[in-house]
MDTraj code that builds the backbone (N, CA, C; nanometers):
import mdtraj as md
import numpy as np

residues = "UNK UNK UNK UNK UNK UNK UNK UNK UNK UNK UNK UNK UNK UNK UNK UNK UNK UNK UNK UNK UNK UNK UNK UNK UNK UNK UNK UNK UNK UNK UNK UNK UNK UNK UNK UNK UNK UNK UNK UNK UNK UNK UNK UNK UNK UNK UNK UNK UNK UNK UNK UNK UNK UNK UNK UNK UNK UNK UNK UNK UNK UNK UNK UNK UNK UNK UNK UNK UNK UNK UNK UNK UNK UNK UNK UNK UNK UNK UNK UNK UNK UNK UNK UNK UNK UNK UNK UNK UNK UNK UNK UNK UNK UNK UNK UNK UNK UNK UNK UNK UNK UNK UNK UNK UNK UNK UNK UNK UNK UNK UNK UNK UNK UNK UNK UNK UNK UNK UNK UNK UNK UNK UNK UNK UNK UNK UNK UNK UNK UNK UNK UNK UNK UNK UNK UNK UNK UNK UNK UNK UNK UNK UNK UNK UNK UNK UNK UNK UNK UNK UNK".split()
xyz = np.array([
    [13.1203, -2.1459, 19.3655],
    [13.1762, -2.0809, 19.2491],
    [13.3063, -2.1509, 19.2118],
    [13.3409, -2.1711, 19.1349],
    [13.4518, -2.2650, 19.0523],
    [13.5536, -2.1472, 18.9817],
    [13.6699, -2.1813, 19.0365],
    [13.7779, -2.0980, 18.9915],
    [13.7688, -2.0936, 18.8256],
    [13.8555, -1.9696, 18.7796],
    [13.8112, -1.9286, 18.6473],
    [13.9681, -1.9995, 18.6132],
    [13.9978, -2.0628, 18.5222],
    [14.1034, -2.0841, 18.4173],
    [14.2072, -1.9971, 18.4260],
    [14.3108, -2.0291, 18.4249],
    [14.4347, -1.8601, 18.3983],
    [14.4501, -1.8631, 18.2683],
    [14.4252, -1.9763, 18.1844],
    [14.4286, -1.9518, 18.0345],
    [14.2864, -1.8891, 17.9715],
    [14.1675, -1.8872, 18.0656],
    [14.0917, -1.7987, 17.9725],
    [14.1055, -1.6271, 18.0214],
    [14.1805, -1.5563, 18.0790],
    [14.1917, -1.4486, 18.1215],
    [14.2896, -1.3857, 18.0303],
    [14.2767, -1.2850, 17.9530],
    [14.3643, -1.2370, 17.8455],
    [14.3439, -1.0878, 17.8592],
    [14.4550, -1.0193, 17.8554],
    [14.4935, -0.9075, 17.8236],
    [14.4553, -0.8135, 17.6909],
    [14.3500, -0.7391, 17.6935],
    [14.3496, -0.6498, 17.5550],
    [14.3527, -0.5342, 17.5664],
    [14.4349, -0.4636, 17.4556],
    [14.5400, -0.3497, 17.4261],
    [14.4650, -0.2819, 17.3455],
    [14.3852, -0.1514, 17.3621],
    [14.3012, -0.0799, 17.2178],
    [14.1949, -0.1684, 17.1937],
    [14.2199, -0.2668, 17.2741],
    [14.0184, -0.3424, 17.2168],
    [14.0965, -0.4857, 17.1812],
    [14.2205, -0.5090, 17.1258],
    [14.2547, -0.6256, 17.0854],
    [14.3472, -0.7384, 17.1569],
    [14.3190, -0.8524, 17.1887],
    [14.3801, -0.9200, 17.2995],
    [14.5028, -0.9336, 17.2164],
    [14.6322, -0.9165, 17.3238],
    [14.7496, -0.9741, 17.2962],
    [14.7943, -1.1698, 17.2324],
    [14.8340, -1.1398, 17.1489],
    [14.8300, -1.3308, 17.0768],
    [14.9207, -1.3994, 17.1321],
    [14.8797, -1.4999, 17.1274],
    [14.9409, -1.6111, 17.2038],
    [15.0141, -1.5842, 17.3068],
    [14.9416, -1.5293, 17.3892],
    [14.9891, -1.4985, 17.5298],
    [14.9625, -1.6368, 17.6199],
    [15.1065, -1.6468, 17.7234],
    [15.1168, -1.7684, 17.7933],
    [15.0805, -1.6771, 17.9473],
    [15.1336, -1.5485, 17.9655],
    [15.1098, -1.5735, 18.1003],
    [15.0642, -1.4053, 18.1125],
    [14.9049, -1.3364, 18.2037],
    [14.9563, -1.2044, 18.2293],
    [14.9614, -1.1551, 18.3536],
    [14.9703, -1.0668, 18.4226],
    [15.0060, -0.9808, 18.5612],
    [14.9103, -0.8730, 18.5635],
    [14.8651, -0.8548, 18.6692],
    [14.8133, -0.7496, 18.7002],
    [14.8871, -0.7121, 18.8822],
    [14.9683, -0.6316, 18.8872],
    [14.9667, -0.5796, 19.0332],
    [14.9207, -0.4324, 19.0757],
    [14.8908, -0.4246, 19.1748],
    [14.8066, -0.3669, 19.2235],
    [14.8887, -0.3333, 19.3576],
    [14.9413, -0.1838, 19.3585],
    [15.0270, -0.1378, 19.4801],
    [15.0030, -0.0219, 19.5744],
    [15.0177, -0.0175, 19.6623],
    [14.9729, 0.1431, 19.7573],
    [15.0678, 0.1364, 19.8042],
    [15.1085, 0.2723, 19.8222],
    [15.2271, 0.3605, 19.8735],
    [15.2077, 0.4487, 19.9792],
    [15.3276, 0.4450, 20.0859],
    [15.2143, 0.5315, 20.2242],
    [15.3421, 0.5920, 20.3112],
    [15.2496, 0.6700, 20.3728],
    [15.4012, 0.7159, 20.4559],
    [15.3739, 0.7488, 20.6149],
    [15.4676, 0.7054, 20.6216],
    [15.5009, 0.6707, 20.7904],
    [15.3946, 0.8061, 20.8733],
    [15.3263, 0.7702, 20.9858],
    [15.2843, 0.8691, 21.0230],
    [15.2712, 0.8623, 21.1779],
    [15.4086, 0.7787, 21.1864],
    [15.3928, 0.7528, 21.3492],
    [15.4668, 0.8865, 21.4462],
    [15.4160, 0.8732, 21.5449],
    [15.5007, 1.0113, 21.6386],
    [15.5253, 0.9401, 21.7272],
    [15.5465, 1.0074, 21.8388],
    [15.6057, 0.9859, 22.0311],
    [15.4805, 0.9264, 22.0751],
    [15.3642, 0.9758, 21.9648],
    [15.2943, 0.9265, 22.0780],
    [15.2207, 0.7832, 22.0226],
    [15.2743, 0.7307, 21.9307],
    [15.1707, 0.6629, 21.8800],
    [15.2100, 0.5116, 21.9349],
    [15.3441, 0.4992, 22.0117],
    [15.3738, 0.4080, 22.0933],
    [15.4201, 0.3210, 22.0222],
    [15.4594, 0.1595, 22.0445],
    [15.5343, 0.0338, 21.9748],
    [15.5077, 0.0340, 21.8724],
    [15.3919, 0.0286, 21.7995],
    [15.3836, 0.0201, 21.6760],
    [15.3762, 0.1104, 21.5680],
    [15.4176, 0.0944, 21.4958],
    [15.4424, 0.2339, 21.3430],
    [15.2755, 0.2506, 21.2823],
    [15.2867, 0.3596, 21.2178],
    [15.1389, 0.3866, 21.1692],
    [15.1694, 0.4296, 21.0417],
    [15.0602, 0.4350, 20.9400],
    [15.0866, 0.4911, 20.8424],
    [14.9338, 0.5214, 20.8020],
    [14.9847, 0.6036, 20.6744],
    [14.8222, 0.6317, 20.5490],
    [14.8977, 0.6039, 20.4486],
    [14.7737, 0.5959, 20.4000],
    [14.7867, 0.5479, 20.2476],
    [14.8074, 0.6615, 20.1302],
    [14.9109, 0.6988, 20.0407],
    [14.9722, 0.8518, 19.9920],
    [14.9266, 0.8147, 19.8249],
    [14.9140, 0.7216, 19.7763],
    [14.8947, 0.6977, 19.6403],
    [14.8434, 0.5330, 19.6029],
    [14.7621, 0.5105, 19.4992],
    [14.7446, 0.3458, 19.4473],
    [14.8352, 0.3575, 19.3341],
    [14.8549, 0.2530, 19.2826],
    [14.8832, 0.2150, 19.1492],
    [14.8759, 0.1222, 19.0765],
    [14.8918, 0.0749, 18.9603],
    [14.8595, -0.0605, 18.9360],
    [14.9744, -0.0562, 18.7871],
    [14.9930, -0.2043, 18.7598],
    [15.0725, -0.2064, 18.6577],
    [15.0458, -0.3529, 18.5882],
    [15.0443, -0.3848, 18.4400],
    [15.0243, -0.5213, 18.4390],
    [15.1111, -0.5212, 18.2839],
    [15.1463, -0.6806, 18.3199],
    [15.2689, -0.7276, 18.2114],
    [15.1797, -0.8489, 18.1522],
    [15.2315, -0.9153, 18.0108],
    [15.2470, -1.0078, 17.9348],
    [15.3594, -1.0866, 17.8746],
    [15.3494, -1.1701, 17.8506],
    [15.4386, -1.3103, 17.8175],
    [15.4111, -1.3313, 17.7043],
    [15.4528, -1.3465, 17.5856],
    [15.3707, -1.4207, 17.4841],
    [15.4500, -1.4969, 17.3704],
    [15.4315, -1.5757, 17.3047],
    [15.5241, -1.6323, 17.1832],
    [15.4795, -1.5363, 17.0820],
    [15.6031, -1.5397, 17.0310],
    [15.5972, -1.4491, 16.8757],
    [15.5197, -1.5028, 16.7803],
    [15.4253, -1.4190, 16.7296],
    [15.3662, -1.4365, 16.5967],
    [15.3913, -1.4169, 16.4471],
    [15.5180, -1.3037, 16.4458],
    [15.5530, -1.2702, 16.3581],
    [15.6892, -1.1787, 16.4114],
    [15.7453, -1.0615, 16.3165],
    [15.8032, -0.9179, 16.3438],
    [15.7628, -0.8266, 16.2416],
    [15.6971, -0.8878, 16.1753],
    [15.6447, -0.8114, 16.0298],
    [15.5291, -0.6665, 16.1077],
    [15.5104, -0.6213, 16.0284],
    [15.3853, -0.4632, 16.0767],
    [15.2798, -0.5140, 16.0792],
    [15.2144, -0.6461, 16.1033],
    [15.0859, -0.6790, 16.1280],
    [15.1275, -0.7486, 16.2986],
    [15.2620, -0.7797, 16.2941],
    [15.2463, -0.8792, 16.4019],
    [15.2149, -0.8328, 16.5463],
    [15.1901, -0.8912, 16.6734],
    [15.1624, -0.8163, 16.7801],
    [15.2723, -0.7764, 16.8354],
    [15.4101, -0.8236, 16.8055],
    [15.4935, -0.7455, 16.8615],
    [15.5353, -0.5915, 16.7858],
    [15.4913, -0.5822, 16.6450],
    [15.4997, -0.4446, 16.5852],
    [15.3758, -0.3731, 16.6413],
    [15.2953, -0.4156, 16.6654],
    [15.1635, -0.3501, 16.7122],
    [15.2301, -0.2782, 16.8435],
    [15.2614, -0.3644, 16.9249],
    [15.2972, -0.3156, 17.0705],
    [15.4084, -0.2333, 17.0381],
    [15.5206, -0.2172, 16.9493],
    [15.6051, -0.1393, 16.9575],
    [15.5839, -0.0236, 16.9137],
    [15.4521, -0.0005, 16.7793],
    [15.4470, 0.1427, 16.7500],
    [15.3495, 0.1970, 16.8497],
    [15.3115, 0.1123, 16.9505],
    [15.1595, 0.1831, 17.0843],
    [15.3326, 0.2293, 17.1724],
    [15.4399, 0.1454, 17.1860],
    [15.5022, 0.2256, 17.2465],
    [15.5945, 0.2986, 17.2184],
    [15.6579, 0.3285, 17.1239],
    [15.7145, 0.4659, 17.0384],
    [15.6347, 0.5642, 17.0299],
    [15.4883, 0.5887, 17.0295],
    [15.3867, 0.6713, 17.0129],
    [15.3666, 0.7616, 17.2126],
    [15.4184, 0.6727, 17.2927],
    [15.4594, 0.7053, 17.4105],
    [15.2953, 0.8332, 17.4654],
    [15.2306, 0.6931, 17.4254],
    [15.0727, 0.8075, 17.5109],
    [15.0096, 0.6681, 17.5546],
    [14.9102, 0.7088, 17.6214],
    [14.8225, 0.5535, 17.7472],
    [14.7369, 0.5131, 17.6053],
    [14.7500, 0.3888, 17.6134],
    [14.6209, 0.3044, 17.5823],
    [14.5186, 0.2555, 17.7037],
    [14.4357, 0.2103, 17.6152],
    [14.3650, 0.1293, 17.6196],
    [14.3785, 0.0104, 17.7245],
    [14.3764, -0.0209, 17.8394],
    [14.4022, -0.1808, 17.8848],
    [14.2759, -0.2201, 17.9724],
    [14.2641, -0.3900, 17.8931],
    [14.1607, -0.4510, 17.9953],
    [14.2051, -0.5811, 18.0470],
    [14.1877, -0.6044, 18.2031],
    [14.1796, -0.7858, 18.1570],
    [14.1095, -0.8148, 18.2104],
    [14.0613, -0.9323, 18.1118],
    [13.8931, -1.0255, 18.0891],
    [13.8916, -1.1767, 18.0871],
    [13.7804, -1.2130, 18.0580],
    [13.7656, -1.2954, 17.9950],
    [13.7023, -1.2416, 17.8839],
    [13.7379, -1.3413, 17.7686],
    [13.6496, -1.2545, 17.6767],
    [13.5220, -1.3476, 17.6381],
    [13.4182, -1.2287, 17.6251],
    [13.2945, -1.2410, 17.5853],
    [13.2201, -1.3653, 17.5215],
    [13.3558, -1.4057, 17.4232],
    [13.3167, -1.4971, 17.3010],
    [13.3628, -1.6341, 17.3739],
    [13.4586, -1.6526, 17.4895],
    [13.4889, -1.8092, 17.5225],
    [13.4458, -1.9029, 17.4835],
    [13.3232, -1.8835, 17.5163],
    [13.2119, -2.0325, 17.5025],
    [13.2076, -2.0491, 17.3482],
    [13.2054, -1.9887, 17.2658],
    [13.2094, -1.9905, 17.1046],
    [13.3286, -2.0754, 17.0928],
    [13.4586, -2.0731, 17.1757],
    [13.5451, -2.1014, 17.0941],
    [13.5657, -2.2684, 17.0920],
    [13.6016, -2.3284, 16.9805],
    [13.6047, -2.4781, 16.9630],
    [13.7260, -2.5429, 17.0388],
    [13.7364, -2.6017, 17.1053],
    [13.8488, -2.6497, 17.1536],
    [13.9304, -2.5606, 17.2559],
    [13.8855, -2.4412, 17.3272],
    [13.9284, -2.3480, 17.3819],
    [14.0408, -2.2761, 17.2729],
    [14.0486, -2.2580, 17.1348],
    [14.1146, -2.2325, 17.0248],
    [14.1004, -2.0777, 17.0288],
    [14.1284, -1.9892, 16.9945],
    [14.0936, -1.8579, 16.9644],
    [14.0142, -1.8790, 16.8627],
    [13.9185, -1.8142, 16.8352],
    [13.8178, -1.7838, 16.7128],
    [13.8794, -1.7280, 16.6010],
    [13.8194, -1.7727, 16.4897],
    [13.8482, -1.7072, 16.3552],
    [13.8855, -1.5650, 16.3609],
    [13.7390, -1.4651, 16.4312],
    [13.7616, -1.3152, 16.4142],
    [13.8203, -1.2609, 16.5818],
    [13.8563, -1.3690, 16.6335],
    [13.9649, -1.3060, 16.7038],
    [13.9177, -1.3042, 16.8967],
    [13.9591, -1.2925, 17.0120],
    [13.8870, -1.2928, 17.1213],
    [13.7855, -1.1524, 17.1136],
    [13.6957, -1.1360, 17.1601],
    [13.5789, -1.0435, 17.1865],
    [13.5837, -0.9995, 17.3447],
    [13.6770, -0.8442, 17.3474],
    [13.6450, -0.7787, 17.4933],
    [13.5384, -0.7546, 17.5315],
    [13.4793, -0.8074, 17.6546],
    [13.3343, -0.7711, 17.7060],
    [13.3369, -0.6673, 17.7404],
    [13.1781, -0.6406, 17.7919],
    [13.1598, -0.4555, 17.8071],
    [13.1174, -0.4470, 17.9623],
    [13.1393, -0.5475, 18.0211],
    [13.1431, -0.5674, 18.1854],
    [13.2000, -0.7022, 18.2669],
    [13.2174, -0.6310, 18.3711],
    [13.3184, -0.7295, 18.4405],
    [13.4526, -0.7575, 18.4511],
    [13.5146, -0.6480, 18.3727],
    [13.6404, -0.6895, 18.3071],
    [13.7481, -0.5367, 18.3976],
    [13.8817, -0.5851, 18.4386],
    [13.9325, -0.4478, 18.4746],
    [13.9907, -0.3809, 18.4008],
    [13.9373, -0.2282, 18.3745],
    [13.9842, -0.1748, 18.2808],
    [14.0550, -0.0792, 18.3848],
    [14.1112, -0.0032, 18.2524],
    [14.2581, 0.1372, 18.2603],
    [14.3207, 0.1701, 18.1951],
    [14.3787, 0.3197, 18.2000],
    [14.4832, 0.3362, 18.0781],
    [14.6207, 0.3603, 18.1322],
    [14.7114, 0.2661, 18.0680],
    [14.8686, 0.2627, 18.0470],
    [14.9287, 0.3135, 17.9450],
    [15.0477, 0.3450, 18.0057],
    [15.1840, 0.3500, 17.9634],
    [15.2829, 0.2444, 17.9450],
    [15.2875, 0.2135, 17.7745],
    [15.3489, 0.0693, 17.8107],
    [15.4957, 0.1332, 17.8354],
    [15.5489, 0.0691, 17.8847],
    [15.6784, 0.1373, 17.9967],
    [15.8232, 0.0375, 17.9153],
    [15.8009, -0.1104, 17.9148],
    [15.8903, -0.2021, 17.7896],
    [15.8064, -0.2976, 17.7255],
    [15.8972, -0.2991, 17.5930],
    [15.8591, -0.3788, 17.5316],
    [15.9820, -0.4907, 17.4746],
    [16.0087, -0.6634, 17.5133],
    [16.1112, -0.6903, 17.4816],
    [16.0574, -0.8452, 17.3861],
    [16.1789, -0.8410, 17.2689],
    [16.2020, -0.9588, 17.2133],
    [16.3184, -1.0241, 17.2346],
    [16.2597, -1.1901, 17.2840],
    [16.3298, -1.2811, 17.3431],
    [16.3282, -1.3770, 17.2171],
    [16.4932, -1.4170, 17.1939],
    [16.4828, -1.5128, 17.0657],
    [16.6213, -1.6022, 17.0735],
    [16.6110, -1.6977, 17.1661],
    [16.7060, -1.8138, 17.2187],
    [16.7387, -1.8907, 17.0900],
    [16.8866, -1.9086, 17.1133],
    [16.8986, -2.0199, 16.9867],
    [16.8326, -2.1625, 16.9741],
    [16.8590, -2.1955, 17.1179],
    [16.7249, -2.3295, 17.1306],
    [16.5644, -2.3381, 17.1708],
    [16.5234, -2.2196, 17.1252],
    [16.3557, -2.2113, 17.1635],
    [16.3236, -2.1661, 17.0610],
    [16.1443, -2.1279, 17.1445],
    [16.0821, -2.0108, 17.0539],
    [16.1106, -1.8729, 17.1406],
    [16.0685, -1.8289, 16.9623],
    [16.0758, -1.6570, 16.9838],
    [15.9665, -1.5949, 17.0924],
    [16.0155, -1.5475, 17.2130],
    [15.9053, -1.4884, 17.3021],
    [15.9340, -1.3496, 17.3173],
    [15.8209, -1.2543, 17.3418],
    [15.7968, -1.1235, 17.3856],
    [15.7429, -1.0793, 17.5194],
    [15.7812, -1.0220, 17.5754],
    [15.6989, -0.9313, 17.6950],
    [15.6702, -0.7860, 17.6671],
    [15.5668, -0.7501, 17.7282],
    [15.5399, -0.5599, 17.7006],
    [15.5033, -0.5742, 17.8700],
    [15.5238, -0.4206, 17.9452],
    [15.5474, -0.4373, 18.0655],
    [15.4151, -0.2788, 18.0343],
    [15.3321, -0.2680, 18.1549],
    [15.2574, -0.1033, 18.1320],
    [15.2467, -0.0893, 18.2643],
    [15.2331, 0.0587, 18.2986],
    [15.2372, 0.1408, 18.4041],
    [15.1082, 0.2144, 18.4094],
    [15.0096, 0.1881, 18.4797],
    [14.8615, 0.2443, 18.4764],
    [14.8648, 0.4032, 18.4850],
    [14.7924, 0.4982, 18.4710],
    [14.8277, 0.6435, 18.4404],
    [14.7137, 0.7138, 18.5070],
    [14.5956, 0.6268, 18.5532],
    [14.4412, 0.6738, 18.5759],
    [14.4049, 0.5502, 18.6774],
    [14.2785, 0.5883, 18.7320],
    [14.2261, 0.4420, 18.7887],
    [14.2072, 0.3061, 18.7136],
    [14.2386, 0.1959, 18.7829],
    [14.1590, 0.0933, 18.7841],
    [14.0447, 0.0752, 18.7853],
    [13.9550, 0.0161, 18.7114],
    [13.7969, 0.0127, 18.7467],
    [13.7560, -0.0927, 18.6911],
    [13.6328, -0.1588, 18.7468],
    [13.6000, -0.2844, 18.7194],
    [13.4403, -0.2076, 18.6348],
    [13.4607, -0.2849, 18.5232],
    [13.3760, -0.1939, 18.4103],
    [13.1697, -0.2800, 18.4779],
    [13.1284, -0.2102, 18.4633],
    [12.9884, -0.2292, 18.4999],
    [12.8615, -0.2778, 18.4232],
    [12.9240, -0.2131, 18.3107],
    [12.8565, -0.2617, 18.1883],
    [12.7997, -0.1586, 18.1076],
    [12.7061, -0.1543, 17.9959],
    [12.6562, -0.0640, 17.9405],
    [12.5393, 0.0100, 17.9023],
])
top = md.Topology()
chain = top.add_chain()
for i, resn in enumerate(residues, 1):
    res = top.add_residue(resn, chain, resSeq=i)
    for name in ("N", "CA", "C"):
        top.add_atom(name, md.element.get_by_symbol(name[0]), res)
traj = md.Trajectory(xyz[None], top)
């Protein structure tokens, strides 16, 4: 099996992949608590008390206007309720010319992909006098993780 690309793995928000995204995160954490006694001897013990998961994006600015993805992401987080989150590959890859995004846009598949719903938790614009304009949105999972099965 041949490792998958980190540039074809993209993040989508409500069904729609984040644009021109350079880099995304998915972590994946458990939380536990000590459950050692007198008797359990040299070494500490624990269980496992909660999962969680959280995943971030990187991306260059497309705009700031109300179409752009950083207005998109800011009214999903002023609206302060879970979306939508998957990350995939998307469906359409092989369509695309030059590994380019497609005309009508990346296509979330309907398996294989990890889905969940977040809380996007921040959302920031980065705009250096000597670069480009970049964004991050940061989300906090609210429900399980699940690796979608299909339909």
């Amino acid at each position: 099996m041949a490792a998958i690309a980190g540039k074809d793995i993209m993040i989508f928000v409500d069904g729609s992949a984040i644009a021109m995204a350079t880099n995304h995160t998915l972590t994946l954490n458990t939380e536990t608590s000590e459950t050692s006694s007198k008797d359990t001897g040299l070494w500490g013990d624990e269980k496992v008390t909660r999962l969680r998961w959280e995943a971030s994006s990187d991306s260059f600015v497309d705009g700031i206007g109300s179409t752009s993805s950083f207005a998109t992401l800011f009214d999903l987080w002023k609206a302060g309720e879970a979306v939508d989150i998957s990350l995939a590959v998307p469906s359409n890859l092989d369509s695309a010319v030059d590994g380019e995004v497609p005309t009508a846009g990346w296509t979330e598949p309907t398996s294989g992909q990890y889905e969940g719903q977040a809380i996007i938790t921040s959302v920031s614009l980065n705009t250096p006098h000597d670069g480009d304009a970049t964004m991050s949105v940061s989300m906090r999972g609210v429900k399980g993780l699940t690796i979608a099965s299909g339909t």
